[in-house]
N, C-alpha and C positions, 0 to 999 in steps of 0.2 A: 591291454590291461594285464597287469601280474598279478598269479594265482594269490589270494591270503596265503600264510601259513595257518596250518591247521593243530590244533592244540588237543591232546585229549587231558582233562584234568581230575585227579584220583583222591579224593578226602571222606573219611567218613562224619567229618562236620559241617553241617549243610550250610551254616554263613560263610564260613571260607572257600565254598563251591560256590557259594553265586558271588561272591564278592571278586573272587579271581572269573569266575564266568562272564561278568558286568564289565570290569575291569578290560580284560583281553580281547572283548569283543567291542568296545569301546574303542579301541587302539588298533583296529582293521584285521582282528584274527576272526577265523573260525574254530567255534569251541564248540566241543562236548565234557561232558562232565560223568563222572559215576561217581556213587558210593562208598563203592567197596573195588577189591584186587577182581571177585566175579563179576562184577558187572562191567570191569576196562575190561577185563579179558574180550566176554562177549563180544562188546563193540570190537575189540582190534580183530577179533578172528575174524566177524560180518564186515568190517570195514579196514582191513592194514593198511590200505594203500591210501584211506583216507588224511591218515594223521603223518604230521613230521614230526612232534615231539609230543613225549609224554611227561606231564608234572604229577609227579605224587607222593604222599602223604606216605612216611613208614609205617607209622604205627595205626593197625586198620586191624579188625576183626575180620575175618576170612583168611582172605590171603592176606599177608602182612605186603606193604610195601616193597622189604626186601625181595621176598616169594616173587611179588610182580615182577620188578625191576630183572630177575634170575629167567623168568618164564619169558618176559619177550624180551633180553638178549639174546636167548636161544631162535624165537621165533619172528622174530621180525629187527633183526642189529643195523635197518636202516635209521629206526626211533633216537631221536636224541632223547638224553633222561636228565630229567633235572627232579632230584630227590628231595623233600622238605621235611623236618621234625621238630619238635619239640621237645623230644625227650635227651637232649644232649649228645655227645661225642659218642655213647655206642651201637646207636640204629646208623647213627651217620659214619661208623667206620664198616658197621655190616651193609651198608649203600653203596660204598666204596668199591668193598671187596665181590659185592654182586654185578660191579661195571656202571654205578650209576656216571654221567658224564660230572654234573656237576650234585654237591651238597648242600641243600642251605639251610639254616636253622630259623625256626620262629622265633619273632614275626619276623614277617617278611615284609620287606619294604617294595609295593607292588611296583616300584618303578625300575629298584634293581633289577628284580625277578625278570623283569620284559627284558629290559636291556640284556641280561643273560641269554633269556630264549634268541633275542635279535641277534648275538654274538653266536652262539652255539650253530644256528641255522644259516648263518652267512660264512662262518667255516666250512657247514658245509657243499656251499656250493664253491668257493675258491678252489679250494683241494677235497676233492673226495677220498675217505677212509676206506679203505678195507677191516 
């Protein structure tokens, strides 16, 4: 049997955390969700090796998304990132330039989104990244 991929997903608006948590988990992943940029963190320090991708939200009270996106490139650059906004071209060029893999703007069409994550995640087992 092949392992799910495991999702951690980062929004401080709780419809679009259970709608992507209902959604993802529906389509054979396992999901975790937080809040805020302190509460992925927590989870990824207790658990790194749990997650293959991380989805989040830029614009977040604590740590902003970018923050996150910055904080586990350094600490964990096995995570794929797939960044999301709604406030237009300039969280999603400072997403960018923090390494996020991919950018997507709101809404999000939850079917692209997967297919992203399903691409992003089968690259990386083809060829592995340094």
């Amino acid at each position: 049997m092949i392992n799910p991929k495991r999702l951690l997903i980062v929004d401080d608006n709780e419809d679009i955390l259970s709608t992507f948590y209902e959604f993802f988990n529906s389509m054979g992943y396992e999901v975790k969700t937080a809040v805020d940029g302190f509460v992925a963190l927590k989870l990824l320090r207790d658990e790194a090796q749990f997650f293959d991708c991380l989805i989040t939200d830029l614009v977040m009270p604590n740590i902003s998304g970018v923050g996150l996106i910055s904080i586990v490139k350094k600490e964990f650059s096995h995570l794929k990132i797939i960044a999301i906004t709604g406030y237009g071209d300039q969280p999603g060029a400072l997403a960018s330039e923090a390494k996020a893999d991919i950018v997507l703007f709101k809404p999000i069409d939850l079917f692209k989104i997967e297919d992203t994550v399903a691409s992003l995640l089968s690259d990386d087992n083809d060829n592995p990244k340094e």
